[in-house]
NUSERO-678768 format. One record per atom (N, C-alpha, C): residue in three letters; residue number from 1; y, z, x. Coordinates in nm, 3 decimals. Example, Ala and Ser with C-alpha at 12.3 -4.5 7.8 and 13.67 -1.06 7.14 Angstrom:
// residues 2
   residu   num        c2        c3        c1
      ala     1    -0.569     0.780     1.319
      ala     1    -0.450     0.780     1.230
      ala     1    -0.330     0.780     1.320
      ser     2    -0.225     0.708     1.285
      ser     2    -0.106     0.714     1.367
      ser     2     0.003     0.787     1.290
// end
This chain:
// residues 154
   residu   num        c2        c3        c1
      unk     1    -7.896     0.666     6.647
      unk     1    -8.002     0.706     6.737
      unk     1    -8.130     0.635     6.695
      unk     2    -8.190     0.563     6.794
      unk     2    -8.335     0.530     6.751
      unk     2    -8.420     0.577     6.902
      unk     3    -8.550     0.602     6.788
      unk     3    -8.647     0.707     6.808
      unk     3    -8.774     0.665     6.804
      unk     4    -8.874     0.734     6.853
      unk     4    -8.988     0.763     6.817
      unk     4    -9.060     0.891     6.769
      unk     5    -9.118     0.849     6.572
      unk     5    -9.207     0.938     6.539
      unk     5    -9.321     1.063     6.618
      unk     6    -9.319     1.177     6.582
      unk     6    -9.423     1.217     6.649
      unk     6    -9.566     1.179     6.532
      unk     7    -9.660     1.219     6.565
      unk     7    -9.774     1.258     6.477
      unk     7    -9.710     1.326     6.350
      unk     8    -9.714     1.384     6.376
      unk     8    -9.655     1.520     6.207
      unk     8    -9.584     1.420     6.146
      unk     9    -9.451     1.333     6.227
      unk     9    -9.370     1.309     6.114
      unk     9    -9.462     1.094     6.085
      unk    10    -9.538     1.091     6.174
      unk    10    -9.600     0.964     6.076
      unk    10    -9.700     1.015     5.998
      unk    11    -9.795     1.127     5.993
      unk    11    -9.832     1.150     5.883
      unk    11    -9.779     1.196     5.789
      unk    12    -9.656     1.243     5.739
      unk    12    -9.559     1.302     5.675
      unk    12    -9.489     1.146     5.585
      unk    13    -9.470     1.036     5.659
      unk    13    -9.431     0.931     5.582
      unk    13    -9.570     0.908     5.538
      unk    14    -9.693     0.839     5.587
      unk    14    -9.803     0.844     5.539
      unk    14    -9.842     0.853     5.447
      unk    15    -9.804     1.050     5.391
      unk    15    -9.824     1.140     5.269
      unk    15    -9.704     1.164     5.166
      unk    16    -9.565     1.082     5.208
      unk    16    -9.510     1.083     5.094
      unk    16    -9.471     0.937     5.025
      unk    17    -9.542     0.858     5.064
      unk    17    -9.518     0.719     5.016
      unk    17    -9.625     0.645     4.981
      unk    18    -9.654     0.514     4.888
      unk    18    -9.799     0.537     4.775
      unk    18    -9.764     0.352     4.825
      unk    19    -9.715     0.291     4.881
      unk    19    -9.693     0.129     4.891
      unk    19    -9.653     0.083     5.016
      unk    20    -9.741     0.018     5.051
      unk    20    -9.718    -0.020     5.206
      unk    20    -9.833    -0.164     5.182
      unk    21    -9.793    -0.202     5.356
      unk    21    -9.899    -0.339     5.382
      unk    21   -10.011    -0.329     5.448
      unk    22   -10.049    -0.412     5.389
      unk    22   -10.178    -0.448     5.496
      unk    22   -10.195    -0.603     5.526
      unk    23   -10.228    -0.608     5.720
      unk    23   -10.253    -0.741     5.742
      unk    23   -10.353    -0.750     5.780
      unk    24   -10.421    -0.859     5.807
      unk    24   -10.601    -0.884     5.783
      unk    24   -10.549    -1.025     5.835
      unk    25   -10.680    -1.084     5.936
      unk    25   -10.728    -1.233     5.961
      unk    25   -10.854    -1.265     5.946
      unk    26   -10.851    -1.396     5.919
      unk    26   -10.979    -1.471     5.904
      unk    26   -10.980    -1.577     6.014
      unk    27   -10.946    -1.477     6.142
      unk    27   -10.990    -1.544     6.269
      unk    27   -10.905    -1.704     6.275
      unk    28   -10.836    -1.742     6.170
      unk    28   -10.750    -1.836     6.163
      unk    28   -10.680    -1.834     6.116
      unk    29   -10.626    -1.759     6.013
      unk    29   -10.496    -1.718     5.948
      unk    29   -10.436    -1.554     5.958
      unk    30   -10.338    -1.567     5.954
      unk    30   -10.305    -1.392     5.934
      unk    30   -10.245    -1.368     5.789
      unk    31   -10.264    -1.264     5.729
      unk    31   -10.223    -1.234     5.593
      unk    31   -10.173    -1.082     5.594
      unk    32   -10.049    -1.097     5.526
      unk    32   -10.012    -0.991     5.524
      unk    32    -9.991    -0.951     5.353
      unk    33   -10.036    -0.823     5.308
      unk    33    -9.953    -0.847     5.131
      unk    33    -9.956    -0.692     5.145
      unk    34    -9.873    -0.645     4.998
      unk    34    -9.819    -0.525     4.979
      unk    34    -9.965    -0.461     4.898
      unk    35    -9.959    -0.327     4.867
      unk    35   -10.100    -0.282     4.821
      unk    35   -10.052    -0.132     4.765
      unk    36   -10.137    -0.066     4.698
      unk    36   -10.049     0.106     4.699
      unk    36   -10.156     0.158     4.715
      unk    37   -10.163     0.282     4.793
      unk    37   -10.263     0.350     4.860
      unk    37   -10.238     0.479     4.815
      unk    38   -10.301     0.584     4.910
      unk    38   -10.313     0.730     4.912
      unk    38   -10.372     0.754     5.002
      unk    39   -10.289     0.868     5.131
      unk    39   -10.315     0.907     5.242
      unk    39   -10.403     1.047     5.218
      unk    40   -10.516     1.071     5.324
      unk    40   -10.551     1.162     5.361
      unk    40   -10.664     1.203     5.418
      unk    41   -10.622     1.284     5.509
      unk    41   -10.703     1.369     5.661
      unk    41   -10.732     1.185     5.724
      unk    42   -10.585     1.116     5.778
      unk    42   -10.629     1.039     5.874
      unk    42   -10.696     0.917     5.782
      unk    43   -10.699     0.908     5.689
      unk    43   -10.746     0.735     5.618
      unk    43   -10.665     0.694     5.532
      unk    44   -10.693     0.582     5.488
      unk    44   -10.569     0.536     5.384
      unk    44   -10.714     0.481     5.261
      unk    45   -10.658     0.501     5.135
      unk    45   -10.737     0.465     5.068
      unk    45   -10.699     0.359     4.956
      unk    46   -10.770     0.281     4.920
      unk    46   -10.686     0.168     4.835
      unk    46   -10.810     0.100     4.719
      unk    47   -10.724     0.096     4.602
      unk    47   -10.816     0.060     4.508
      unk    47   -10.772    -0.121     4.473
      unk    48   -10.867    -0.224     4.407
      unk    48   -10.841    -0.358     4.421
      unk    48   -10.881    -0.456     4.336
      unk    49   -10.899    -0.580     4.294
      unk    49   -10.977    -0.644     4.285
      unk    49   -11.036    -0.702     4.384
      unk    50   -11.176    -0.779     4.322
      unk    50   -11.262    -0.903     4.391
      unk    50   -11.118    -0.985     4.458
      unk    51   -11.133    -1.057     4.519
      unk    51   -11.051    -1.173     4.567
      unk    51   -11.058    -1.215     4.721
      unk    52   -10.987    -1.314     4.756
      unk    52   -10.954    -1.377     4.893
      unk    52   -10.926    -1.232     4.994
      unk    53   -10.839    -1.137     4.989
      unk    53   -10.850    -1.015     5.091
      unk    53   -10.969    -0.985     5.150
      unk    54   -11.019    -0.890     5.035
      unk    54   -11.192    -0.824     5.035
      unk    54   -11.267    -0.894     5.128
      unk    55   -11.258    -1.067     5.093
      unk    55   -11.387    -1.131     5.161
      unk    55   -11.349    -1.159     5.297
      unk    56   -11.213    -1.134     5.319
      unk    56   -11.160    -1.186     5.474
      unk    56   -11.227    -1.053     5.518
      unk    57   -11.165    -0.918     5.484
      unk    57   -11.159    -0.776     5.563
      unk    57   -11.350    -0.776     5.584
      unk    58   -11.402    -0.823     5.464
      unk    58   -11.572    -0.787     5.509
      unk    58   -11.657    -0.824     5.630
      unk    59   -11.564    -0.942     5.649
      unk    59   -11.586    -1.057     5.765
      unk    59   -11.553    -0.983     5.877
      unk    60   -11.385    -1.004     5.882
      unk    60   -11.344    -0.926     5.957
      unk    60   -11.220    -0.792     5.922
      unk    61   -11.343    -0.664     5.957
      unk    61   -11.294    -0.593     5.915
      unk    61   -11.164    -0.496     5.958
      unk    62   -11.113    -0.548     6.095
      unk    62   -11.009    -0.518     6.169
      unk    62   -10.894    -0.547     6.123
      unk    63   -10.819    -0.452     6.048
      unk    63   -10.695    -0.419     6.024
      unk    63   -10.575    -0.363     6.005
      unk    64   -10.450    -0.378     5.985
      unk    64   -10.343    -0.332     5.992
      unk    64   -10.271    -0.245     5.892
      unk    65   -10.168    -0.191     5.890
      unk    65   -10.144    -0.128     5.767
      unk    65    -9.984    -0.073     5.832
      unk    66    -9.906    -0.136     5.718
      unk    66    -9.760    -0.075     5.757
      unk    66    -9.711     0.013     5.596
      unk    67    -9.618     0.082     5.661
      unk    67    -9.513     0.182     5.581
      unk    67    -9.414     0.177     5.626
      unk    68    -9.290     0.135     5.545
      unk    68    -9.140     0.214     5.572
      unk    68    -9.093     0.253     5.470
      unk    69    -9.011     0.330     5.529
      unk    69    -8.914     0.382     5.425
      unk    69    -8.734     0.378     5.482
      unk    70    -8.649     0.283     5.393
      unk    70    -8.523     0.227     5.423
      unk    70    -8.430     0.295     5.335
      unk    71    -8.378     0.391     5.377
      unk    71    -8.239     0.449     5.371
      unk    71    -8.117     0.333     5.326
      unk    72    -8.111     0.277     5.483
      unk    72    -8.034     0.165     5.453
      unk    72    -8.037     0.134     5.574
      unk    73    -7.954     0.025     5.664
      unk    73    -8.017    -0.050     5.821
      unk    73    -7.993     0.001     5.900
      unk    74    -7.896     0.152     5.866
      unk    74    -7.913     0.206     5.996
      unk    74    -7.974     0.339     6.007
      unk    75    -8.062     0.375     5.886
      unk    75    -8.138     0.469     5.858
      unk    75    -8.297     0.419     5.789
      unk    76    -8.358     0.445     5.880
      unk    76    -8.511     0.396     5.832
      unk    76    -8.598     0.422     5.892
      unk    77    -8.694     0.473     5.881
      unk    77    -8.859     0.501     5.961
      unk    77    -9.001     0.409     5.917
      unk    78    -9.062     0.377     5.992
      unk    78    -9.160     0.278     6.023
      unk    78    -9.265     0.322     6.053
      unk    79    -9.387     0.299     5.994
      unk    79    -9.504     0.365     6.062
      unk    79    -9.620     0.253     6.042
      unk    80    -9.694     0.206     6.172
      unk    80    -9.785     0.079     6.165
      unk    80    -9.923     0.132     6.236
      unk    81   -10.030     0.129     6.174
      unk    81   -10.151     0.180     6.174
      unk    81   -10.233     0.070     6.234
      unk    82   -10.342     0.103     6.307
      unk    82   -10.413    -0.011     6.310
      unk    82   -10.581     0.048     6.274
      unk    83   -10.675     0.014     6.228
      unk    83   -10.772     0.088     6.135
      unk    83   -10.881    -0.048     6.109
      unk    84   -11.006     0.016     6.068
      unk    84   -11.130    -0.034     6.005
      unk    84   -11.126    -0.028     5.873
      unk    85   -11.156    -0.181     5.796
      unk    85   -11.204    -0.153     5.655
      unk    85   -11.290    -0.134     5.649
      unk    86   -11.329    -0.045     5.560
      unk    86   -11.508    -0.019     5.491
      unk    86   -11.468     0.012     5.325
      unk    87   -11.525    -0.071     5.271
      unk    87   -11.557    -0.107     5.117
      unk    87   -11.627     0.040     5.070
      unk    88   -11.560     0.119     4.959
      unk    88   -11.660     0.240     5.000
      unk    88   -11.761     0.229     4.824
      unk    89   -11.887     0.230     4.836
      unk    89   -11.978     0.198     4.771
      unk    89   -12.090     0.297     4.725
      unk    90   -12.078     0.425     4.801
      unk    90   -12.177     0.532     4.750
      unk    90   -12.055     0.652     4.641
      unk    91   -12.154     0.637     4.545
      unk    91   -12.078     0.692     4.379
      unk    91   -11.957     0.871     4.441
      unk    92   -12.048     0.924     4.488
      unk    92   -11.984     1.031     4.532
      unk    92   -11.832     0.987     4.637
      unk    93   -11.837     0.961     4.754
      unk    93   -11.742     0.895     4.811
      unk    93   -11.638     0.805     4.722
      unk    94   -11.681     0.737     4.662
      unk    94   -11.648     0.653     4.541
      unk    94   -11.535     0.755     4.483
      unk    95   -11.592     0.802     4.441
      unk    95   -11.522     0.901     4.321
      unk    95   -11.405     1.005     4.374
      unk    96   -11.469     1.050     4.483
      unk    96   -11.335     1.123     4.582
      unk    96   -11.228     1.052     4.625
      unk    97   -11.273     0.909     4.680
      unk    97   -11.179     0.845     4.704
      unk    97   -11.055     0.803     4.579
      unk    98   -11.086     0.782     4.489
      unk    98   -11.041     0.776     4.359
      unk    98   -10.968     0.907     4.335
      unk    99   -10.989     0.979     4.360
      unk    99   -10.956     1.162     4.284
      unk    99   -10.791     1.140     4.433
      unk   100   -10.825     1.103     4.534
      unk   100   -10.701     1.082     4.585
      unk   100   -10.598     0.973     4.504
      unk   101   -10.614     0.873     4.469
      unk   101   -10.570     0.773     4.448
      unk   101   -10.522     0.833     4.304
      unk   102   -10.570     0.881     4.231
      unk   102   -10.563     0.938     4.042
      unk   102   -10.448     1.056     4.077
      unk   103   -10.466     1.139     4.148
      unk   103   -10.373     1.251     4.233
      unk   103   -10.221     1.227     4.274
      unk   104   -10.235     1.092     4.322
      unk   104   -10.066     1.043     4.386
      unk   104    -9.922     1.095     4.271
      unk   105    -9.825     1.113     4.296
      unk   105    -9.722     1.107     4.252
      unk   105    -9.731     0.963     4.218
      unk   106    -9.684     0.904     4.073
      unk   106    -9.578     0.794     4.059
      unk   106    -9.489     0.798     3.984
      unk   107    -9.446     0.685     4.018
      unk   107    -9.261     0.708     3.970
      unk   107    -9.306     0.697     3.810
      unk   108    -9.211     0.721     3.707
      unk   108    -9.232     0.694     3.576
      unk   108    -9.232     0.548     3.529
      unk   109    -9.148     0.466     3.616
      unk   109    -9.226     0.282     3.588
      unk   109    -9.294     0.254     3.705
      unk   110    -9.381     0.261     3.633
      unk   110    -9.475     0.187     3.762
      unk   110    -9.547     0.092     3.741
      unk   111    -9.607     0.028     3.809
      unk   111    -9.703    -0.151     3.765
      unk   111    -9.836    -0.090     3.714
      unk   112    -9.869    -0.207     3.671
      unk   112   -10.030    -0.217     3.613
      unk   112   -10.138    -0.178     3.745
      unk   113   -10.081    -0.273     3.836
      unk   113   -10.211    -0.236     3.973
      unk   113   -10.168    -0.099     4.024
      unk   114   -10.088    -0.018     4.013
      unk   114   -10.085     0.124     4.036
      unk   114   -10.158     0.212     3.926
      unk   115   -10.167     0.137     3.768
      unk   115   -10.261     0.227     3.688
      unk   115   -10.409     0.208     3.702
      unk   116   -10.510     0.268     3.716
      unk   116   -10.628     0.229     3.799
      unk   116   -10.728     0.197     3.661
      unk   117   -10.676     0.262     3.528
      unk   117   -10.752     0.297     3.442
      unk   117   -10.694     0.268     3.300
      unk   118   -10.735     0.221     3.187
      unk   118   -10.685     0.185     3.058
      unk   118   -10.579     0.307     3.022
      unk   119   -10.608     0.413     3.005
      unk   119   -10.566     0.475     2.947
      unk   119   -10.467     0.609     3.005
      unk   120   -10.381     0.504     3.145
      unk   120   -10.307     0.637     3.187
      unk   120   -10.205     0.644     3.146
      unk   121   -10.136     0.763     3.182
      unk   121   -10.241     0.875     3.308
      unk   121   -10.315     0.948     3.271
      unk   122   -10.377     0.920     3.159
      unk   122   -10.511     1.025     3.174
      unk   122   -10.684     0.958     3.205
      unk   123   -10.717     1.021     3.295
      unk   123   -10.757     0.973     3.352
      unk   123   -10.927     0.974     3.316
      unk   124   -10.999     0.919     3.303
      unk   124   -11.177     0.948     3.252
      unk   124   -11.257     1.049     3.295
      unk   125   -11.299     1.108     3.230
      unk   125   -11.388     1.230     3.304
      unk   125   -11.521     1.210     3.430
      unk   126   -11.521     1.107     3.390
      unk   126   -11.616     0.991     3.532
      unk   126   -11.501     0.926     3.622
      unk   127   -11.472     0.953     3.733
      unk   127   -11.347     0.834     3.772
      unk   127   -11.459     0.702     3.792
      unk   128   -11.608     0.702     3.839
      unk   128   -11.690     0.601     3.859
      unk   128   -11.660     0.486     3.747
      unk   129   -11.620     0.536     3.673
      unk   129   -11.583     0.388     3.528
      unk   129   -11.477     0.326     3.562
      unk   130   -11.396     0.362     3.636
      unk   130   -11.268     0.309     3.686
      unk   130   -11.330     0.152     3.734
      unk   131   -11.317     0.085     3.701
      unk   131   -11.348    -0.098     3.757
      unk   131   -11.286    -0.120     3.894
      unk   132   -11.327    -0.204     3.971
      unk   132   -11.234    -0.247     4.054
      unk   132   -11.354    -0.185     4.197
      unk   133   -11.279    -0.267     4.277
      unk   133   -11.351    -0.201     4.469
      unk   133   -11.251    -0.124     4.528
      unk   134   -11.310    -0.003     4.569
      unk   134   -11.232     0.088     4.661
      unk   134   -11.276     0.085     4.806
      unk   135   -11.191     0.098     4.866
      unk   135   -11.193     0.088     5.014
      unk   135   -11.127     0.142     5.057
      unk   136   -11.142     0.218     5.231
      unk   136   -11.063     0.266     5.260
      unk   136   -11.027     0.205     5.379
      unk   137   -10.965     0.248     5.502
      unk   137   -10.891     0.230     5.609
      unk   137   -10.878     0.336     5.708
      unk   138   -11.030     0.332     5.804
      unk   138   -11.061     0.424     5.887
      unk   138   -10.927     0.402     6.008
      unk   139   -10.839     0.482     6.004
      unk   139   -10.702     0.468     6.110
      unk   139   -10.769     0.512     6.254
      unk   140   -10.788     0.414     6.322
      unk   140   -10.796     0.458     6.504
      unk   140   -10.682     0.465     6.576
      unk   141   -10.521     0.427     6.494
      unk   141   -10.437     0.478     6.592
      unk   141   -10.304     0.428     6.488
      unk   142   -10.158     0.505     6.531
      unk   142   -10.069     0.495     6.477
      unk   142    -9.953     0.550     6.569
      unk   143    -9.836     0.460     6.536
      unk   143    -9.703     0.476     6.551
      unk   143    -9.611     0.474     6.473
      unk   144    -9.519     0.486     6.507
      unk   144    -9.357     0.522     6.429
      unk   144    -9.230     0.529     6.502
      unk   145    -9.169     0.468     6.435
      unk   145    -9.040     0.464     6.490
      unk   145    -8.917     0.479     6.386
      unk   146    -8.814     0.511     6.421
      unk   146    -8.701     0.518     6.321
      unk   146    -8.573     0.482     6.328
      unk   147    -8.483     0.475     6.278
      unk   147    -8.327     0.480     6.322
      unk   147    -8.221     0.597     6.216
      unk   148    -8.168     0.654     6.296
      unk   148    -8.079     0.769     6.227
      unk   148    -7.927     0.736     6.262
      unk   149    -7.837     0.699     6.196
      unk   149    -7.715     0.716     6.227
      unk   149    -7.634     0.799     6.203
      unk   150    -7.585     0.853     6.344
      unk   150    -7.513     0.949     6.426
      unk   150    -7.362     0.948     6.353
      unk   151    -7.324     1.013     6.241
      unk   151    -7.238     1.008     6.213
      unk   151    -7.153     1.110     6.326
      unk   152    -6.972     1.055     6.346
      unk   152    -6.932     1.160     6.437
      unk   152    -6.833     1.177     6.352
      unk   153    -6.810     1.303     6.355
      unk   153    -6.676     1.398     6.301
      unk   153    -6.579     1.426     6.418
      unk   154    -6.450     1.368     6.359
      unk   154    -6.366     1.376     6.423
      unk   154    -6.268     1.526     6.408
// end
């Protein structure tokens, strides 16, 4: 059976999955790369370095953002966002945004760009010392789709 997500269940993949994409142009190229985030009330939030992304999204800040999650090819759900970057830069915001991101479940191996901070998981009593640009991903709209296979019993 393939389907379409309602609301509930694309925010539901959204909120249980920490790695997805984002694509971004520079009005002449399209770029797509993987990133790990943290969903919530409707934004996606993502911590980074300086680099080639940042300066495309500042430009232009119109972008994309995918999630799936693969069972296997005939079981899988999809959810593709389309959203505003904004670089978030005031200490308070800053720091909340972070307190999502410090909050996530991760698996017990996980990469370096998923640890935000020298010394995790524990995390600084300032998250503001945390290095790096946070940004989030104001979502103006989203879909989902899936595939479930219909096992039949005979």
């Amino acid at each position: 059976m393939f389907g379409t997500l309602s609301n509930q269940e694309i925010n539901q993949v959204l909120s249980d999955n920490i790695f997805g994409r984002i694509g971004f142009n520079d009005r002449k190229n399209t770029y797509i790369i993987p990133i790990s985030y943290a969903f919530h009330d409707n934004i996606i939030y993502c911590h980074t370095r300086e680099g080639s992304k940042l300066k495309i999204m500042r430009s232009n800040p119109s972008v994309c953002f995918e999630v799936e999650v693969i069972s296997d090819m005939a079981n899988w759900k999809t959810v593709l966002c389309m959203g505003e970057f904004e670089e978030i830069v005031n200490k308070e915001d800053r720091s909340q945004a972070l307190e999502h991101l410090v909050e996530r479940l991760l698996p017990i191996i996980s990469s370096e760009t998923t640890h935000l901070f020298p010394n995790w998981p524990f995390p600084p009593s300032n998250l503001n010392e945390i290095k790096g640009v946070v940004f989030k991903i104001n979502i103006t709209s989203a879909t989902g789709r899936f595939e479930m296979y219909d096992k039949v019993t005979i």
